[in-house]
C-alpha positions in Angstrom: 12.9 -14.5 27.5 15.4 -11.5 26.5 15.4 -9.0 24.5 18.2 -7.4 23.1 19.1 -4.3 21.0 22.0 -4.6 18.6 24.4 -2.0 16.6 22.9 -1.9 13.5 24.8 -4.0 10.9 24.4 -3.3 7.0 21.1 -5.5 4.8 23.8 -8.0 4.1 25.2 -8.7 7.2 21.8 -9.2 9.1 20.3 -11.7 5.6 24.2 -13.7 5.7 23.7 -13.7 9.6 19.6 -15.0 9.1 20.6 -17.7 6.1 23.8 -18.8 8.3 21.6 -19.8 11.5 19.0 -21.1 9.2 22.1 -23.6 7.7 23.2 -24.7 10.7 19.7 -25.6 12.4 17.5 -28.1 11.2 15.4 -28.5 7.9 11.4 -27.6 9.8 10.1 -30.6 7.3 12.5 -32.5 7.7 10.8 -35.5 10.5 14.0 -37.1 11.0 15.8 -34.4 12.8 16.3 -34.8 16.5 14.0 -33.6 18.7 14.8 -31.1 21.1 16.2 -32.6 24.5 14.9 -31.7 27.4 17.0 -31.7 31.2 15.8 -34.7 33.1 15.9 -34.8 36.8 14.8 -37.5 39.0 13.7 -37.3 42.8 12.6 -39.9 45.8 10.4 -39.1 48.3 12.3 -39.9 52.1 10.0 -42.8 52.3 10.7 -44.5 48.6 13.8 -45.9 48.7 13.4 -48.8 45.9 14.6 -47.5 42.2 11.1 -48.5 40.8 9.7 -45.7 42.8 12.0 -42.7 41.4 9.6 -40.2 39.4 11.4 -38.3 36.3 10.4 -35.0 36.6 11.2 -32.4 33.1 12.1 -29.2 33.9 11.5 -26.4 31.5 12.4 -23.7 33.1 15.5 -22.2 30.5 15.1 -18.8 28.7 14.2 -20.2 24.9 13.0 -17.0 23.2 15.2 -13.8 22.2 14.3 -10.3 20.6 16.9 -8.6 18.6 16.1 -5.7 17.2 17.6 -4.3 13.5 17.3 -3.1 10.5 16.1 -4.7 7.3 16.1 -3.4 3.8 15.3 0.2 5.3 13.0 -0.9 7.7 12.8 -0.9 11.6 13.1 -4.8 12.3 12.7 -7.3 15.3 13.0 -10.9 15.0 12.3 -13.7 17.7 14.6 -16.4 17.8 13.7 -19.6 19.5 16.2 -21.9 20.9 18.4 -19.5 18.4 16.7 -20.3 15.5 15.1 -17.6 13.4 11.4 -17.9 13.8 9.7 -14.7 13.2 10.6 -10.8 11.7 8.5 -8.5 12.6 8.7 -5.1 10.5 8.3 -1.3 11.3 8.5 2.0 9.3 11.0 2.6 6.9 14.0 4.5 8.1 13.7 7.6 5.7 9.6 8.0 6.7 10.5 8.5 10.1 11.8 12.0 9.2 9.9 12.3 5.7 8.4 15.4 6.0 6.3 14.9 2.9 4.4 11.9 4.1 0.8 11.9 4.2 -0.7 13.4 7.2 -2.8 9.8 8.2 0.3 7.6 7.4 2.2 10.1 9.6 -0.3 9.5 12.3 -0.2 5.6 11.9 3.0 5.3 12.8 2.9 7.3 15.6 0.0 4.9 16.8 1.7 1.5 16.2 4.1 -0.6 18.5 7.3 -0.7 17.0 8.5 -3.6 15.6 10.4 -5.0 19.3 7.7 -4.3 21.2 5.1 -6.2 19.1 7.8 -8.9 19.0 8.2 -9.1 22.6 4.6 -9.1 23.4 4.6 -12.9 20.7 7.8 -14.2 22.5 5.9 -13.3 25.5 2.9 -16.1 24.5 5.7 -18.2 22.8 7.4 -18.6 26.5 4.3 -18.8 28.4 3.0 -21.9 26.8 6.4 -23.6 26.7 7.1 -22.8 30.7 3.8 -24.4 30.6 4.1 -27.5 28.7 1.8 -26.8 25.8 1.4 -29.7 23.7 3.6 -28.9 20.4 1.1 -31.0 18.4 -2.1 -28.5 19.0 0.3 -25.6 17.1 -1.3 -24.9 13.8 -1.5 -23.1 10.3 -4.6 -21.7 8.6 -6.4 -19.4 6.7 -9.1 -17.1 8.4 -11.8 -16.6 6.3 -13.2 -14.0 8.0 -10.3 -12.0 8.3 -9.1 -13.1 5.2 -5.3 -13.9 7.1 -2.7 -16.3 7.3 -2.7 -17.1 11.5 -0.3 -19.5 13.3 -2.4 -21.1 16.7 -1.1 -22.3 19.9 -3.9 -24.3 20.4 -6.9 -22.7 20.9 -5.0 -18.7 21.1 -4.2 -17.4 17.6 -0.5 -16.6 18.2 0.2 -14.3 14.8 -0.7 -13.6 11.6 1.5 -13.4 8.7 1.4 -10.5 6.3 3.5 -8.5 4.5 4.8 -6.3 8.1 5.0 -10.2 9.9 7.6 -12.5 8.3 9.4 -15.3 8.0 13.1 -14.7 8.1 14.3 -15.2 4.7 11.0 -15.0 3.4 9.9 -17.1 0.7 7.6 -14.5 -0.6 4.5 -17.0 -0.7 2.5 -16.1 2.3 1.4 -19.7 2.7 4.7 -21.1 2.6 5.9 -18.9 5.2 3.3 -19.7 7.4 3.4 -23.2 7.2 7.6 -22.8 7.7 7.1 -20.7 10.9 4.3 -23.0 12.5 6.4 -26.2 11.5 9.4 -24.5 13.0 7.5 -23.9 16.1 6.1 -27.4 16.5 10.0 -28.7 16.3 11.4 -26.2 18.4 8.5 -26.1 21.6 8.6 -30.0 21.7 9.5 -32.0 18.5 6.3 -32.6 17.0 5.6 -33.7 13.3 5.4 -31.3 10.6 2.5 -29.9 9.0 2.1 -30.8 5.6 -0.4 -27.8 4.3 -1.8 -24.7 5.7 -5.3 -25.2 6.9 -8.6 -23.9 4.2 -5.7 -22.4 1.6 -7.7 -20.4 -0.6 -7.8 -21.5 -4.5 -6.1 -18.9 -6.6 -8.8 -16.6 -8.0 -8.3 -16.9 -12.0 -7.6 -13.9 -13.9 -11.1 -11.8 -15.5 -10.7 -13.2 -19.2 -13.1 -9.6 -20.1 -10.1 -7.1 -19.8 -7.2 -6.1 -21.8 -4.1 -5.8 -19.6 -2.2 -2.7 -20.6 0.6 -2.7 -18.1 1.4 -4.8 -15.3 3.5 -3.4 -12.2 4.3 -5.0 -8.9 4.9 -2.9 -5.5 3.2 -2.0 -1.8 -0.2 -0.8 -1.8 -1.5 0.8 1.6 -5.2 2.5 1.9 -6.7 5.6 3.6 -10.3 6.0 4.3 -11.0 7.9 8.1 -10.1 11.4 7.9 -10.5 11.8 4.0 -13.7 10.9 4.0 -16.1 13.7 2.6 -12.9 15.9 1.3 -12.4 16.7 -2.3 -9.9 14.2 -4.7 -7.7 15.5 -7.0 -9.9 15.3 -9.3 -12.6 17.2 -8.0 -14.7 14.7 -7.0 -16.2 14.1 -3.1 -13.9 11.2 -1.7 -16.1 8.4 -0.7 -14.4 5.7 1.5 -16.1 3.3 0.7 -16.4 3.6 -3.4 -13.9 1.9 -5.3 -11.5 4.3 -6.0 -7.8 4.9 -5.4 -5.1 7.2 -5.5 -1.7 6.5 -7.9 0.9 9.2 -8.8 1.0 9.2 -12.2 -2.0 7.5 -14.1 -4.7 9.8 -16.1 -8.0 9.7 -13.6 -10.7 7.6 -14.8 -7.7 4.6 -15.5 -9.5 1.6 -14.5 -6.8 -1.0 -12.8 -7.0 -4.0 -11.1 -5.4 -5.0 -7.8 -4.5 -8.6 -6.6 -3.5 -8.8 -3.5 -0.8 -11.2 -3.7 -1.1 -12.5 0.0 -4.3 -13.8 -1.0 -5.0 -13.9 -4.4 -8.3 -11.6 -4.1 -8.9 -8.9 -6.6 -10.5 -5.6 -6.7 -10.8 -3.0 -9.8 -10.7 0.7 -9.0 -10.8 4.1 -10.4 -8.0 6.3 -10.6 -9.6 9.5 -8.8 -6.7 10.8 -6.4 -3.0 11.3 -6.0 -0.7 9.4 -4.0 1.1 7.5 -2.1 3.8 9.3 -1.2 5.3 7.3 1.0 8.4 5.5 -0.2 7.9 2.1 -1.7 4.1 2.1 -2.3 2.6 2.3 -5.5 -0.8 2.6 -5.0 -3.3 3.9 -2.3 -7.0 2.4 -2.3 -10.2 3.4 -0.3 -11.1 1.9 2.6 -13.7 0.1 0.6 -11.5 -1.4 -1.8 -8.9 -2.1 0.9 -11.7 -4.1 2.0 -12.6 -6.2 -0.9 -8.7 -7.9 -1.0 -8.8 -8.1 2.5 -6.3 -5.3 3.4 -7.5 -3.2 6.0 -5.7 -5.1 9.3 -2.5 -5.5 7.5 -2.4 -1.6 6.1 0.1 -2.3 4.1 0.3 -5.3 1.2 2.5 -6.5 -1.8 0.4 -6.2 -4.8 -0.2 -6.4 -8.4 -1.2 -3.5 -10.8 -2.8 -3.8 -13.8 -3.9 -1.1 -15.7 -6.9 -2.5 -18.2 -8.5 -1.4 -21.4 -11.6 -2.6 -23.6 -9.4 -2.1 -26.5 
């Protein structure tokens, strides 16, 4: 396993870089491409001299995972390349935040808290490596949906090897948190031993359809992240005594009391809040919910999720 830091090429560059490896390697559906080929080496013990008594032995001892490290859309980025294939990009802060001196003081301190984007890519191609070397059984890899913590995870067997959210990727994502899941399992079953592909992600939740009670006023699309610890007990800009766990949030422009509702689009779950506080001010994120409501859509171990706004009305 390597890992390797790069000069940092332009958003274009690294994407025509990511869609040109993905051209040139196989199609992770695709069951008729070859299977990986393994080095072969056979041995006799001093004894055995007939051919029927040569033992085949497969060595897999080669370095198959890499870390590169760049940036992405005004991100910090990582991704882990198997066999030079594209299988995973991990995200870190954006580039302006890390000298934003306007940023919320508990999204300041989350980023001084989290592994950067290489290392937590390291520690995956770490696992990755460690059950190839020792000749896990490509079949047992798997996608599914965690109830419980209401994720996208890709298995090696019995260890949960990732989840997918919105800061763990597939390179050239296909913005469909399913889809990418099943892609970067599928790719892994090919590339650790040339196993079948998966044709669905394990327990996919059913879309959750739309509240037919509200009137929609506006509709926006963006990054929502959440705060809760630290706040809890202070006053809102409204006045009011922040409760983490009401269902409340914090937007930079709507009048308080706006009622909106918030899909997460990762998973389809919804929460409606109340407008009662100002922010984010991070770049990129539209809307800031409690802990509580962060909750509800199943937010709070990502921290950060694409979403849908809708601001509603009773008339």
């Amino acid at each position: 396993m390597s890992t390797a830091g790069v000069a940092l090429p332009s958003n274009a560059q690294q994407i025509d870089s990511l869609e040109s490896l993905l051209q040139l390697s196989f199609d992770p559906s695709d069951s008729t491409a070859a299977a990986p080929q393994f080095q072969e080496i056979t041995t006799a013990s001093p004894s055995q001299s007939s051919p029927e008594a040569t033992a085949a032995l497969v060595h897999r001892t080669e370095d198959i995972v890499q870390v590169i490290a760049h940036p992405l859309d005004n991100r910090q980025a990582a991704t882990l390349y198997v066999r030079d294939i594209p299988v995973l990009t991990f995200l870190g802060s954006e580039l302006s935040d890390l000298s934003d001196t306007k940023a919320e003081t508990h999204e300041a301190e989350t980023v001084a808290l989290e592994p950067g984007p290489a290392a937590r890519a390291t520690a995956i191609a770490a696992t990755i490596d460690t059950f190839y070397q020792s000749t896990g059984d490509a079949t047992t890899i798997t996608a599914r949906w965690d109830v419980e913590q209401a994720a996208y995870i890709v298995a090696l067997g019995e260890t949960d090897l990732v989840t997918i959210n919105d800061e763990t990727i597939l390179p050239g994502t296909t913005n469909d948190m399913a889809t990418d899941t099943l892609q970067v399992a599928n790719r892994l079953r090919r590339l650790l031993g040339g196993a079948d592909p998966l044709g669905a992600v394990e327990g996919q939740p059913e879309p959750v359809v739309a509240q037919p009670n509200w009137n929609v006023a506006s509709v926006s699309t963006g990054r929502a992240s959440w705060y809760g610890p630290g706040f809890h007990g202070r006053r809102t800009a409204n006045g009011e005594t922040f409760n983490q766990n009401a269902l409340t949030a914090a937007h930079r422009t709507l009048p308080f009391g706006t009622l909106v509702r918030v899909t997460n689009l990762n998973n389809n779950r919804q929460v409606v809040v109340r407008v009662n506080d100002r922010g984010p001010y991070s770049h990129g994120r539209i809307i800031d919910l409690s802990a509580g409501a962060a909750r509800e859509i199943g937010l709070i171990s990502a921290g950060v999720a694409s979403v849908q706004v809708e601001v509603l009305s009773t008339h």
